[in-house]
Structure formats: C-alpha cells, structure tokens
LODO-315121 format. One record per residue (C-alpha): residue in three letters; z negated, y negated, x negated. Coordinates in steps of 0.02 Angstrom, whole numbers, plus 50000, padded with zeros to 5 digits. Layout:
ALAZYX...
% end
This chain:
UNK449094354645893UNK447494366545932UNK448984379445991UNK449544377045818UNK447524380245734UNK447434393445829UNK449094404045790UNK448554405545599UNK446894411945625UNK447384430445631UNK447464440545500UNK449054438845388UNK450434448445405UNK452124450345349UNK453014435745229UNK451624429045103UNK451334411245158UNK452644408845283UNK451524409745438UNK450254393145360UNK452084387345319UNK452594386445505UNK451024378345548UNK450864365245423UNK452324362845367UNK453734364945522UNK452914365345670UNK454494361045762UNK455174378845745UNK453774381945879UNK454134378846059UNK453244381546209UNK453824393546322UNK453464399146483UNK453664417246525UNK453794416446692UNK455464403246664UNK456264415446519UNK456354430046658UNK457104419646795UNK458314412546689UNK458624431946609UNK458974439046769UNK460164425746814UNK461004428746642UNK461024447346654UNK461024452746837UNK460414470646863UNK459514468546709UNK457504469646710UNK456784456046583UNK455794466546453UNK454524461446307UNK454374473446174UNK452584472846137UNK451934475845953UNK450314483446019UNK449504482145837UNK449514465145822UNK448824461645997UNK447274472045988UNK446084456745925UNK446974446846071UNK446464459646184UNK444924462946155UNK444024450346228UNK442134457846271UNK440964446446181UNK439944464146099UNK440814473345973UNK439794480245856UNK438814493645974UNK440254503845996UNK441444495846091UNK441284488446292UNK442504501046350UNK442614497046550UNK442674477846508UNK444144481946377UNK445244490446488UNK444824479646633UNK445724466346509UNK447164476846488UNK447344479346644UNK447454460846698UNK448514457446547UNK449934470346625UNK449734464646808UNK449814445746739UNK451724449546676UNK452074462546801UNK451824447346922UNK453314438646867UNK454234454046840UNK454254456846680UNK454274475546599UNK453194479046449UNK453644491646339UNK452344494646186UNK452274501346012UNK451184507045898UNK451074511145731UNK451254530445710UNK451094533645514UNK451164524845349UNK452614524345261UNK452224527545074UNK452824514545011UNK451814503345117UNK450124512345066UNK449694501044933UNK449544487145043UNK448864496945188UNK447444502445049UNK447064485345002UNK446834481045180UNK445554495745188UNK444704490745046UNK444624472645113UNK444034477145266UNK442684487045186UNK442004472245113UNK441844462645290UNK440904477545367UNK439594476245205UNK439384458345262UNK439244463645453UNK437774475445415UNK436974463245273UNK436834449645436UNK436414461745562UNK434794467245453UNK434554450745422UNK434664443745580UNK434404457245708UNK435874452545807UNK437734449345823UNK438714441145693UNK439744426145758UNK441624429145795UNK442414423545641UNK441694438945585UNK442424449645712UNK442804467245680UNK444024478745794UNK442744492545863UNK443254509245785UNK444514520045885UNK445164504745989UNK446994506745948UNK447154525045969UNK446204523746145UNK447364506846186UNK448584520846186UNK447904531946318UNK447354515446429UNK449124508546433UNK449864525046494UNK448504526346604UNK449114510346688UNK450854515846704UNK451534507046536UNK453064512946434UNK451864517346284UNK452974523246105UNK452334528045947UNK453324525245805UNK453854537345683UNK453454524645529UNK452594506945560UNK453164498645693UNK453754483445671UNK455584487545610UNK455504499445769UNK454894484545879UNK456344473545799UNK457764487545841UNK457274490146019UNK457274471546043UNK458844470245985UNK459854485846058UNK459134483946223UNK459514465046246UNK457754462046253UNK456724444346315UNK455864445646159UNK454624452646047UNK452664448546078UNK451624452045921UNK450924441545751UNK451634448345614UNK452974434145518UNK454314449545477UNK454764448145643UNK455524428445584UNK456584438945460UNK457374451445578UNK458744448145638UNK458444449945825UNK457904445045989UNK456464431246009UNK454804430945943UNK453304426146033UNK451484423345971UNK450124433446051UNK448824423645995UNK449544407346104UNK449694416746249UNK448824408946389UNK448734421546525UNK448324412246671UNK450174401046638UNK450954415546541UNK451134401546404UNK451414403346237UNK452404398146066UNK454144405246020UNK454414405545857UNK456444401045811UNK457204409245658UNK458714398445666UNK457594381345681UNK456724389245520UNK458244390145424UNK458774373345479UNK457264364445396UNK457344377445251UNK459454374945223UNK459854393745239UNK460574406545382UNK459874419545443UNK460534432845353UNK459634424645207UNK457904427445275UNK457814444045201UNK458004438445021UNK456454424945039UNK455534434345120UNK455704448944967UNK455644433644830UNK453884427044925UNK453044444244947UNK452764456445088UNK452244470745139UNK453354479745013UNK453554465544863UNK452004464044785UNK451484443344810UNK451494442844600UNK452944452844563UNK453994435244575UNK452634424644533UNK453574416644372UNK455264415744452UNK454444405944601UNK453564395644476UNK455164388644391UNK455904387144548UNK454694374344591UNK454574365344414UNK456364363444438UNK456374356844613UNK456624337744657UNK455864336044835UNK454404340644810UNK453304334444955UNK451684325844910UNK450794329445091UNK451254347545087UNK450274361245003UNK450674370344835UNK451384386544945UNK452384376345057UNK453434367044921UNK453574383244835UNK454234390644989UNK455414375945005UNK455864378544807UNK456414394244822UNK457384391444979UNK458054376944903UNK458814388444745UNK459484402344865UNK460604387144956UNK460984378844786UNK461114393644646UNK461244408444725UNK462434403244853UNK463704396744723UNK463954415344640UNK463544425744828UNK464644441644822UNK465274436044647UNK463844442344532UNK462604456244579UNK460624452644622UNK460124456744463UNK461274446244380UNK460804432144475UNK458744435444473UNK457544441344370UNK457254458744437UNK456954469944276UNK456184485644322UNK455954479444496UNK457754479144538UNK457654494844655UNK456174491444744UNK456954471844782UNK458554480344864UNK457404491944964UNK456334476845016UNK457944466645078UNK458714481545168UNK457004486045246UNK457614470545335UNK459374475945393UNK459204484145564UNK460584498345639UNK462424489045636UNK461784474645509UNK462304470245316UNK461904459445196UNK462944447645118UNK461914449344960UNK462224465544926UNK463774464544789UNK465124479144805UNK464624492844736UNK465754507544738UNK464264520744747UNK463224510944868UNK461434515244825UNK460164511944719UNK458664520644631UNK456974518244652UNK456034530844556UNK456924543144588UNK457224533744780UNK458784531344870UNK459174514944924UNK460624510745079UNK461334494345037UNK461894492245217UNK461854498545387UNK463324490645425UNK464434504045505UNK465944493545435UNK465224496045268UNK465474512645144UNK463684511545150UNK462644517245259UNK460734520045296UNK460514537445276UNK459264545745419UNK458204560745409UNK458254570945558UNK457584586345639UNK459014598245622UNK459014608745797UNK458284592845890UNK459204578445772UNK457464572745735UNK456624568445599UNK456414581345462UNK454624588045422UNK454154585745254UNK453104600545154UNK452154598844989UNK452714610044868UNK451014615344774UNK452094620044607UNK452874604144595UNK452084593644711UNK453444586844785UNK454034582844956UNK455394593245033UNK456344594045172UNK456894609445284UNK458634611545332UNK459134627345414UNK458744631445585UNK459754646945632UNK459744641545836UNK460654625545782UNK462594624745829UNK462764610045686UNK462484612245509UNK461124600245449UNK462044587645307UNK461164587545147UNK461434578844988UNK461044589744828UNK460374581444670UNK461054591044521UNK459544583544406UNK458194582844532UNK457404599544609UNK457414590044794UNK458584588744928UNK459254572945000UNK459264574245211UNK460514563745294UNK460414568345452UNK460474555945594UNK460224561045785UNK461684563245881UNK462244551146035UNK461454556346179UNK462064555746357UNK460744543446421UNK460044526846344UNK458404530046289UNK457014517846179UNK457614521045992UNK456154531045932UNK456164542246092UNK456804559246110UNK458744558246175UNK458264572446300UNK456414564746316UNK456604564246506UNK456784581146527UNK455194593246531UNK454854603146386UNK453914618246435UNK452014613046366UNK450484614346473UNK449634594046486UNK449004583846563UNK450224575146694UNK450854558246622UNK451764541946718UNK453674544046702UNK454164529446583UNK455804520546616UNK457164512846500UNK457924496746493UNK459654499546536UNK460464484746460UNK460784489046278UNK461994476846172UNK463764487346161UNK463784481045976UNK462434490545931UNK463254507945997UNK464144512245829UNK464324526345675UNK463254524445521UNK464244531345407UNK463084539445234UNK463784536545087UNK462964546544935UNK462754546244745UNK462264559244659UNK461284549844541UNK459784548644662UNK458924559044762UNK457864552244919UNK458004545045084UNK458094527345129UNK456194522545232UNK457444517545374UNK457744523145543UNK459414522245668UNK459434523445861UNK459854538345944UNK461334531546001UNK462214530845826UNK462644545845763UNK463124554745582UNK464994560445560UNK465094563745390UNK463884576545363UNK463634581645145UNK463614599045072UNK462204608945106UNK461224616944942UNK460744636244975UNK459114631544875UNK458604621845034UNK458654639445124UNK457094644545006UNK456044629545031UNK455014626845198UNK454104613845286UNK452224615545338UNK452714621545511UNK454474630245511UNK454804632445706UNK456084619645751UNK455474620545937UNK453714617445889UNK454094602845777UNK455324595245939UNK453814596246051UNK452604588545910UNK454014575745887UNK453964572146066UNK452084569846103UNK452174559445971UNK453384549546011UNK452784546246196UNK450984544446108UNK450444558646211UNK449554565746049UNK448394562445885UNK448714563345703UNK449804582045772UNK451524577145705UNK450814569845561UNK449834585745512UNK451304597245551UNK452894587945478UNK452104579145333UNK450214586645297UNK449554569445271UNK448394557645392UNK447494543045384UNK446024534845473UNK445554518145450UNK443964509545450UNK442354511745558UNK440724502145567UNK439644513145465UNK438164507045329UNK438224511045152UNK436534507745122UNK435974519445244UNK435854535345147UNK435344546245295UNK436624546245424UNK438354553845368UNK440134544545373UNK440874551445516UNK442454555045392UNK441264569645340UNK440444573745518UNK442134578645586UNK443214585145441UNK442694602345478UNK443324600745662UNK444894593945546UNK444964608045451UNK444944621145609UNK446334612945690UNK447194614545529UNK447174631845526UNK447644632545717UNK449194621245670UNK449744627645502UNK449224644945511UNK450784651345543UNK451294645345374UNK452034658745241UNK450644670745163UNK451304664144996UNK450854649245001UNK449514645445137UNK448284650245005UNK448574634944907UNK448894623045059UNK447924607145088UNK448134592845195UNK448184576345117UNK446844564645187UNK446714545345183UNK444934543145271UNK444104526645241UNK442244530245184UNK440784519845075UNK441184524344908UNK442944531944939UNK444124518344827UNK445614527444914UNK446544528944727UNK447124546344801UNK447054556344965UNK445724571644982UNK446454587644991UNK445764596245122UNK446074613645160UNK446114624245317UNK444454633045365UNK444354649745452UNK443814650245632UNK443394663545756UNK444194664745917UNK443804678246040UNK445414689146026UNK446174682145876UNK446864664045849UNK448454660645951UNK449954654345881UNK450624637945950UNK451944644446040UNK450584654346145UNK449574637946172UNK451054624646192UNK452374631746272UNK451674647246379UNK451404644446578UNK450344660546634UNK448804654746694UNK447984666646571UNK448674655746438UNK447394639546502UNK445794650246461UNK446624652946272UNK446804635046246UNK445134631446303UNK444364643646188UNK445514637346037UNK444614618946069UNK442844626146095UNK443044637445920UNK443544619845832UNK441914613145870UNK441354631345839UNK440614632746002UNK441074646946066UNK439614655846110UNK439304641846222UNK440664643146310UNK439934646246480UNK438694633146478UNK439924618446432UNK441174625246573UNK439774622246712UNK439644605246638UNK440324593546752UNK441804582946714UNK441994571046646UNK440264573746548UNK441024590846495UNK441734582846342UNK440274572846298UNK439164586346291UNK440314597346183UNK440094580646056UNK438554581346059UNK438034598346033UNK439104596845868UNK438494582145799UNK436574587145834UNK436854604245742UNK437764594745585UNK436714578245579UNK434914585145568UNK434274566845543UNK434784565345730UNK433074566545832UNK432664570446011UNK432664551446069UNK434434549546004UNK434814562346129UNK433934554246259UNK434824536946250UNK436494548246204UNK436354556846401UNK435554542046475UNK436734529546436UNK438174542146515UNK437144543746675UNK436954526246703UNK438814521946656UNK439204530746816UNK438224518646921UNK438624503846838UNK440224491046874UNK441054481146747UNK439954464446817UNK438424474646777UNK438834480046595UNK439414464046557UNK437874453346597UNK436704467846475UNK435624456146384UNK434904466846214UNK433274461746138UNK434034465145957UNK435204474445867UNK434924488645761UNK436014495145630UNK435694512645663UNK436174512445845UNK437684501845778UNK438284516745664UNK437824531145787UNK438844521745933UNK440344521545799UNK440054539445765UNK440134544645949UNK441854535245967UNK442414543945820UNK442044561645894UNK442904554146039UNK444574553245935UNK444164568145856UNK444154575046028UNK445764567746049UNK446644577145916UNK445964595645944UNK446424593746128UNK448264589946100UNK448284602745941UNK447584614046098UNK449034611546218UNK448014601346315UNK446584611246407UNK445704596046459UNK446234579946552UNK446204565846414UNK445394554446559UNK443684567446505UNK443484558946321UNK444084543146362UNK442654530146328UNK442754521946453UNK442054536946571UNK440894542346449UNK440224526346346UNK439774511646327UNK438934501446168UNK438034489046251UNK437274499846366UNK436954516146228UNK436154502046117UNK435094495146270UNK434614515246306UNK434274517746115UNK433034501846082UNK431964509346239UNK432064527446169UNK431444521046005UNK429924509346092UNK429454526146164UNK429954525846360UNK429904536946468UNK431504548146536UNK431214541746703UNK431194525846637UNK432604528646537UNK433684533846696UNK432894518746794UNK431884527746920UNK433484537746976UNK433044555247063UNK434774562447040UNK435194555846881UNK433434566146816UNK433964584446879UNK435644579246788UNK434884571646633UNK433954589246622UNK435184600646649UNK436284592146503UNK434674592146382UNK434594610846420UNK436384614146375UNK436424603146212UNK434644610246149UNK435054628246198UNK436614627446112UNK435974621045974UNK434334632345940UNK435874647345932UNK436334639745773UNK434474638845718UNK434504616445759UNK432954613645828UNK432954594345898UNK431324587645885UNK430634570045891UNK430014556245772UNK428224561045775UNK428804579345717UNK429674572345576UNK429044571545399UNK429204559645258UNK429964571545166UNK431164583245281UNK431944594645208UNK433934589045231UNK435154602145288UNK436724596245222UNK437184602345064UNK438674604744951UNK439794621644927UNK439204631844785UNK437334624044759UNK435864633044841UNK434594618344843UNK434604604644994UNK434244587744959UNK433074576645043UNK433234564745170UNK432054550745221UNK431304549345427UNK432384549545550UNK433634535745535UNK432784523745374UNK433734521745210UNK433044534445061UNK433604546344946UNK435534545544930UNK436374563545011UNK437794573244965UNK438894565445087UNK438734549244981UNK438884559144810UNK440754561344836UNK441474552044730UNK443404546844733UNK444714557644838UNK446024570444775UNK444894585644730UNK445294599144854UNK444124604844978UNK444144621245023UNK442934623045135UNK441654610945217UNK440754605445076UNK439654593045182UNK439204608645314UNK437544609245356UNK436674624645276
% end
C-alpha cells in the first residue's frame, strides 16, 4: 500500500486520470517485480541476448535527485555520485541501460508544455515567497528540479559509460519503439502513455528500491481486463480522457453522458474513476458493436475535432502497428489544419506513417521559416544524393509534403540513431565512450511503411519509423521545392548536427539549424527582485552570436530578415508566442569561419579557430591570452564570469569573491564534506545568482558544441566547477564581510590562485570600462547600465542585490516582437 501512495505523487503525465485510476481504483494491475529475477529469467529466454531497460531519463530526474539542497544551485558531486550508484546498482545484475531524453517539442505538444511552464512558474513564486519568509529551505513537497539538471544528466551518464540518446521529438513514443524493436526487459519511467503503447513492460521509477532493485510493473493487459477492452483499444481512451495532445475538456460532455448513462457505477470509487470505467464501458458495449462498420466520427462526437482525435490515436500506433478503429478509407489521411494525418503504420495497410527525412543522410528534414509567408518548409534537393528525395506536392497549399523515411541500414542500431552512427564523422570533440546496441530486435518489426498520399492535405504526420524500415514508394518531387531552403542548406553539416544530437553530444545545435526554434524551461529566479536580470536575458546575446556563427552561411536574401524563434521561460513572459531573436554581429580575428572550417577540419591550425569562435561569443576576445593561462578546469568558469560581471553591473566585488572561493574549495572538498555543509540561512539572492551561474554553464554548453568542440565538456560541467551549498555558504560570509583568507579557509595555495583569477576577471573587465567595486562603493541610487535599443537614458537600479525600481529587463512584455539586436546589452 505505501508503494502504491507513493507512485502517484509525481507529477502527472500522460492519460488524464488514469495514473490515480491505477492506484485507487486497480491496484492489481501492479505487481512487484524484481529486476534482478526479470534478467535471469531473460537471458534464459533469449540466450546471447543482454537484458536491457530503456530508460525515460525525463521522468526519472526527481527520482534521481536525491541531495536534500536544491534551491542553491544544485549539489552537483552528490548528484552524480547518485547516478553513478544508480548505474552500478543494475550493472550488478547485468542489466544494460540505455537512456532517452527529450530532444525538442513537438508543436503540437506546446500547448501543454506551456501550461506546464506557466504552472511551474507559479510554484517558484511560492518558493521565493517562503524563502523570504522563512530564511530557509522549503519542505520537499515543494521540491523544484535545480535549473540545468536534465541537460547536465546528459553529459554525466555518458560520462559513466551509458548509451545516452536524444530524441528527435519527445521521447516517450521513441522510448516505446526501442522497447519494442529491440525485445527490450522493459521501459523504466512515470509517464501513463507508456500503459497505452503497445509494447514491452512498464516499470515505475518512483517504486524503485535500489538496494533490492524492487519495484511495480505496471500490466496493460491486467488494465484492460478490469476495464473490458484489448489493448489495441487503449489508444481510443486514452484520446476520449485527455492527454498530452486531447485537451482534458475537449470530451468533457461526451464523458459526461457516458457516465449518466452507466449502470455500475461504484459508490467507493471517485467521480474520475467511474468516469474512466463509463467510457470504457461504452467503447466495449457501443462502439464495439459498429467497429470497422461506421467511421469515428460517425460513432463520436468529434465536430471540428475530428482530425486532431485521429492524430491523437495514431500518436499511439508505433512502426508495424494499426488500429482497428480506423474505418477504410480509400485516401488514408486526414486533415488537421491544414495537417496530414497516417491512419496506420501498419505496413499491411495502404496507409502508412509518412517520415521526414534528411535527404543525403535519410534523416530528418530541416525545417526553415519562410519570412513572406511564415511558413515551415522543407528542403529537398541535395545534389550529392544518389536517391531522389520523395515529396508530396499540395496543389492548394504553397508547402511541400516530405515523405522521406531512412533507408535500412546494414547494422541494427537504437531507432533514433544515425544508421552509420558508429562510424567517425570527421569533427574535432571531445572523445566520447563507444555506445553499444542491443542486438536482439523483434523480426516483426523489420518491415516497409508504405506512404500513402492525398492531395487534399499538406503536412507530415508528428511520427517517427526506425531506421530499419525503409520508404519504397517515393512521390513526385515539385521543382518549387528546388527554390525554397532550410536555415542551414549543407546536407553534411545538418548529418553531423543530426548526429551530435542524436548521441546527445550537443545543445539546442540541431534545433537552431534544422528548425530555428528553442526552448528553455524554467529556472529559480525572483520576480520581485527588480535588480538582478533573468538569465533568459543575461545570455541571449551569447545566443545571438552563435546564431550568426551557425546560420551565417544562410542566403544574402534572406538572412536580413531571419530570426530564431525563442521559447525562454521568464517573470512576466506568458509564452502566448516565441521571441524572435535575431543574429548579432561578432568579431573574430580573421573573419568568422564557416562550420565546415570549425566541424569538420583536422589541421591543428583549425583548434585555435574554434577557440577564438567561443571566446568572440562571449565577446572576449581581447582576453584571449589571459583566459588560456587559466588553468583547467577553472578556464571555463572564469570566461563566465568575466561576462556576467561586465553585463550585470548590480554584481559587486563580494559576489566575486564567494564566485572564486567556492571553486577553490570545491577542489579540496569530497562528496562527505559537501554533504554535511550546515548554512545559517538562505538568501534569495544567492539562490538566483547560483541559478544564473548554472545557466551560463548550459550556455557554455551550447557555444562549445556550435564551436566544434574546443574545450573538454568535463571544463563546464558543475560538478568541477560548482556547487550551491557551498557558493551559498561562501556568499553569506562575503556578505558578513570576511576576509579572503578567511574565505579560502586559511589555505596558502588556494590565495596565490584566488588572486591570480581576480586579476584576470577584473582586468578583463575594466577593458570594457566594468569596474567591480564593493557594497560600500555603491550608491542608493546607481546609475544602472542596462538599457534598451534605441533609448539614450539608463534606468536606475537599487544597491547591490535589494528589490527597487523595476529595469528594462522586466519591462518586456509578451514574446514575438523581433529582436534585432541585444536590447537588454549593457550600455
């Protein structure tokens, strides 16, 4: 029973009210398992065959993070220590883990992925309303994920050897086809979708007992047992309930009548579990009777919503899977807006989920945005390719359909890897563990997809196939497509973007070259504290460089007018639309290099160039000497902080003081150490500044891979530089006043060290005319130097680090008005 409590704590996810279903309403469909059992029993099954758990990484990361500080910033060293026992602990029994994250959000997903933003907003305002009011902590049922934890999970789990994917869409219909192709022990994650795929086992992270490797499988077919259904059913409830893609009240009525009209209604069960049963109840007793007699809509109430209900059920339907529910329909698709729909990936079928694909590669196709009509389009012709790339041609739209899908390849490889991802593709990096592949996929699964087409609608199915099943019926091509580009036109550059990606190698790279939109979710920032920037703000013109460095090769014609959608959480950003951010120059000594120069060239002279291209994103050249004699890994850390002390001027000398002391001491402290930091309070000011560090941290992340990789990614991960507890402990004595020596406890060699870094960061800054003083120096009225574009007067800020008058950072207002150049630059 507590295993029970405990499952449906987490956040929800997936079906709309099927996970407090399970738990209150049939908990038999949950078994304990043992993990260490399933394997021996695999193996025996399926000699030869390594047991594998395809790990959705997403919806471990509260599981995981088990340090009991979170809001200073993150404890880095305890956090991977975690990790690291959580790999050995199934490596122990011989298990492989394989793990996926999410890689972008598919658009018709952002709704939802906006109202989680928003929601999550809310929960930080309460976070910083109790830590002001308390001075410490808030309890765990108040826990928030520290900012940057899933994109540095990433670089952790590869660090400890793990098979490590990033997904070209979300992950979880990713998650469910690699399960399935690869014969897999099951899926570990908490997300309820994953009880509507049709696929291998699903186990709950949150019941996972690591010590017994314990925990609760989940069974689909007990589930439609107690509900009177089969599987293939699952994907219609779960679309009549509400998910990710179904809005909860789009069915509201219909689920309503269901339930006036149902008989067993059970007293003891709650008003969402008897509706759940009511409309399970008039699948098996209506629905059934007229299945593959009358169409959907002729059966539901789907109006206007008809096409987005057929996308929702086939969202469901992985590679080599139909639905029963889909009546014959000559044609085969639907329209959603404009949308095509797949009725099937049943290779059997005349329908088909149609793939877009990379045409040299067989990857995924690049999407640009046209600035005349604002519309996405795809690029098709790559004159290296030996295949033509099949597109279907709207006559009444001005878009092209791509319906590619990537081609078999010769080796079995994860289904969202590169078929000829084992090979080396010429691009200077940092040196990665060799990841290896289950090799027992399910022969069923290793079959065509046939497309079929109407030319009534005009748009890809959200849908992906492995690489192992392959397009042989490719359409016409359109010449128009020959005339319309994507943001980064080299097929060889997108394949190696595609493959970082993939092997999540990079940041936010693919995303910026093949579609021109990113998001970043949420970070522990105050909105009532008018003086310290959102970091969304602090780093966009880094952003903006590395745009130019990745899109400047972009036609003359249009680069003019281009602007990268952005989707950054801030206070006071509703997220309605994305900012449109455009490129902003940047100097670079000889000229800025084209990718191909950066990625793919191996003459040593070709390091130096990508080193310069980072240090001219943080527009740091002329420091460029003094950094390089920096010692790794606090190289990387001082390039941070340089930046952020020249474009926060409410940053004071004893924030640089706890910033270098806190790095000095991580070196001599063990995990033990930082864990038993007792702090006297909290302060909300440290909290934000520790999330702002972590955020230049990712930022870091992203202009080293748009670089080619100039520096190891072990010199910005946080866990070498930072640490919250201990940042927060160095910041509370900075602000009492201590001294540096006391600051470095007594250390010798941690002083000449702490010295030489001051001298670096100061120097660097006075060049750009940043003079960091302390407190004492400061004003009550300092004059601010952040200003916007266009206006000649500065605002005012309040002392160093107290709410006062608002700045222009938190003037804003809503997203989608272009920026084209940094508006929030300091002046």
């Amino acid at each position: 029973m507590d295993r029970q409590m405990i499952l449906f704590q987490s956040p929800v996810m997936g079906v709309r009210g099927l996970q407090g279903f399970v738990g209150s309403t049939c908990p038999h469909i949950c078994t304990v398992v043992n993990f260490r059992e399933l394997a021996e029993h695999h193996r025996s099954k399926y000699p030869g065959c390594t047991p594998t758990v395809v790990v959705d990484a997403m919806c471990c990361l509260r599981y995981w993070y088990t340090p009991e500080s979170w809001v200073c910033g993150g404890q880095w060293r305890e956090y991977f220590s975690a990790l690291r026992d959580f790999v050995d602990s199934f490596a122990s029994v011989g298990i492989k883990l394989v793990f996926f994250f999410d890689g972008m959000v598919e658009q018709g997903k952002r709704n939802e992925w906006v109202k989680r933003r928003l929601k999550n907003n809310r929960e930080i305002s309460r976070i910083f309303h109790y830590i002001r009011s308390h001075r410490e902590q808030p309890g765990r049922n108040m826990f928030f994920i520290p900012s940057g934890l899933a994109i540095f999970t990433r670089f952790a789990l590869k660090t400890l050897g793990q098979e490590t994917l990033c997904s070209l869409k979300e992950a979880d219909y990713e998650v469910a086809s690699y399960g399935l192709q690869y014969n897999c022990l099951g899926i570990l994650g908490e997300d309820t979708d994953y009880l509507i795929y049709d696929t291998c086992p699903y186990f709950s992270i949150s019941e996972l007992c690591l010590e017994s490797l314990e925990t609760i499988m989940l069974c689909r077919e007990k589930l439609c047992e107690s509900l009177g259904l089969c599987v293939a059913d699952l994907p219609l409830l779960a679309c009549l309930l509400g998910n990710d893609i179904i809005p909860e009240g789009m069915f509201e009525s219909f689920r309503f009548k269901c339930l006036s009209s149902y008989t067993s209604v059970k007293e003891n069960f709650d008003k969402k579990g008897n509706i759940i049963l009511a409309v399970s109840d008039h699948i098996s007793k209506v629905l059934h009777l007229h299945q593959g007699e009358k169409k959907l809509e002729e059966m539901l109430p789907l109006g206007p919503n008809r096409a987005l209900f057929y996308k929702g059920v086939a969202s469901y339907l992985l590679p080599g899977q139909s639905s029963p529910w889909f009546f014959q329909k000559p044609k085969g698709l639907i329209m959603l807006d404009k949308q095509v729909i797949s009725m099937s990936s049943d290779p059997e079928s005349k329908q088909g989920v149609p793939i877009c694909t990379e045409p040299e590669s067989k990857q995924e196709v690049p999407i640009s945005t046209d600035p005349e009509s604002k519309q996405e389009v795809p690029i098709s012709t790559v004159p290296e390719s030996k295949q033509e790339v099949p597109i279907c041609t709207v006559p009444e739209s001005k878009q092209e359909v791509p319906m590619c899908v990537e081609p078999e390849p010769k080796q079995e490889v994860p289904m969202c890897a590169e078929p000829e991802s084992k090979q080396e593709v010429p691009m200077s990096k940092e040196p990665e563990s060799k990841q290896e592949v289950p090799t027992c996929a399910r022969p069923e699964i290793k079959q065509q997809l046939p497309v079929e087409t109407d030319s009534d609608f005009n748009l890809e199915v959200p849908m992906y196939a492995h690489p192992k099943i392959k397009e042989d019926k490719p359409m016409d091509m359109d010449s128009e497509i020959k005339q319309q580009v994507t943001l980064v036109s080299d097929p060889e550059i997108l394949k190696v973007a595609r493959m970082h990606h993939i092997q999540a190698e990079s940041y936010l790279v693919y995303s910026i070259v093949s579609s021109g939109e990113i998001e970043c979710s949420n970070t522990l920032e105050d909105e009532l504290d008018q003086a310290l920037p959102s970091q969304a703000f602090v780093y966009r013109p880094v952003r903006q460089r590395v745009y130019t460095l990745l899109l400047g090769s972009c036609r003359d014609d249009i680069s003019a007018s281009l602007a990268v959608k952005e989707w950054f959480v801030y206070p006071g950003n509703p997220l309605r639309h994305p900012d449109l951010v455009r490129p902003l120059p940047m100097i670079i000594p000889g000229g800025t290099p084209s990718l191909r120069s950066l990625w793919l060239n191996q003459e040593a002279a070709a390091q130096a160039r990508r080193v310069d291209a980072l240090l001219a994103c943080f527009n740091l050249s002329s420091s460029r000497d003094e950094l390089l004699a920096v010692e790794s890994p606090l190289r990387a850390l001082c390039c941070l902080l340089i930046y952020l002390f020249v474009q926060v001027d409410t940053l004071c000398l004893e924030d640089l003081h706890a910033f270098v002391a806190q790095a000095l001491c991580l070196q001599g402290r063990s995990t033990a150490q930082l864990v038993d930091l007792q702090l006297e309070y909290i302060s909300p000011r440290a909290v934000q500044l520790g999330s702002l560090l972590v955020r230049g941290l990712t930022t870091l992340a992203l202009v080293n891979s748009a670089c080619g990789f100039p520096w190891k990614t072990s010199e910005f991960m946080p866990w070498n530089v930072f640490d919250g507890k201990l940042f927060h402990l160095k910041y509370l004595q900075s602000e009492k006043g201590y001294s540096v020596e006391a600051l470095l406890e007594q250390n010798r060699s941690w002083l000449t060290r702490f010295h030489n870094l001051k001298a670096v960061v100061c120097k660097a800054c006075m060049k750009e005319n940043r003079r960091i003083v302390g407190r004492g120096h400061w004003s009550s009225h300092h004059t601010g130097r952040w200003g916007r574009q266009g206006s000649s007067s500065h605002r005012t800020s309040s002392s160093c680090g107290h709410s006062g008058q608002g700045q222009p950072w938190r003037d804003q207002g809503p997203g989608s008005r272009t920026h084209e150049h940094d508006q929030w630059r300091r002046y």
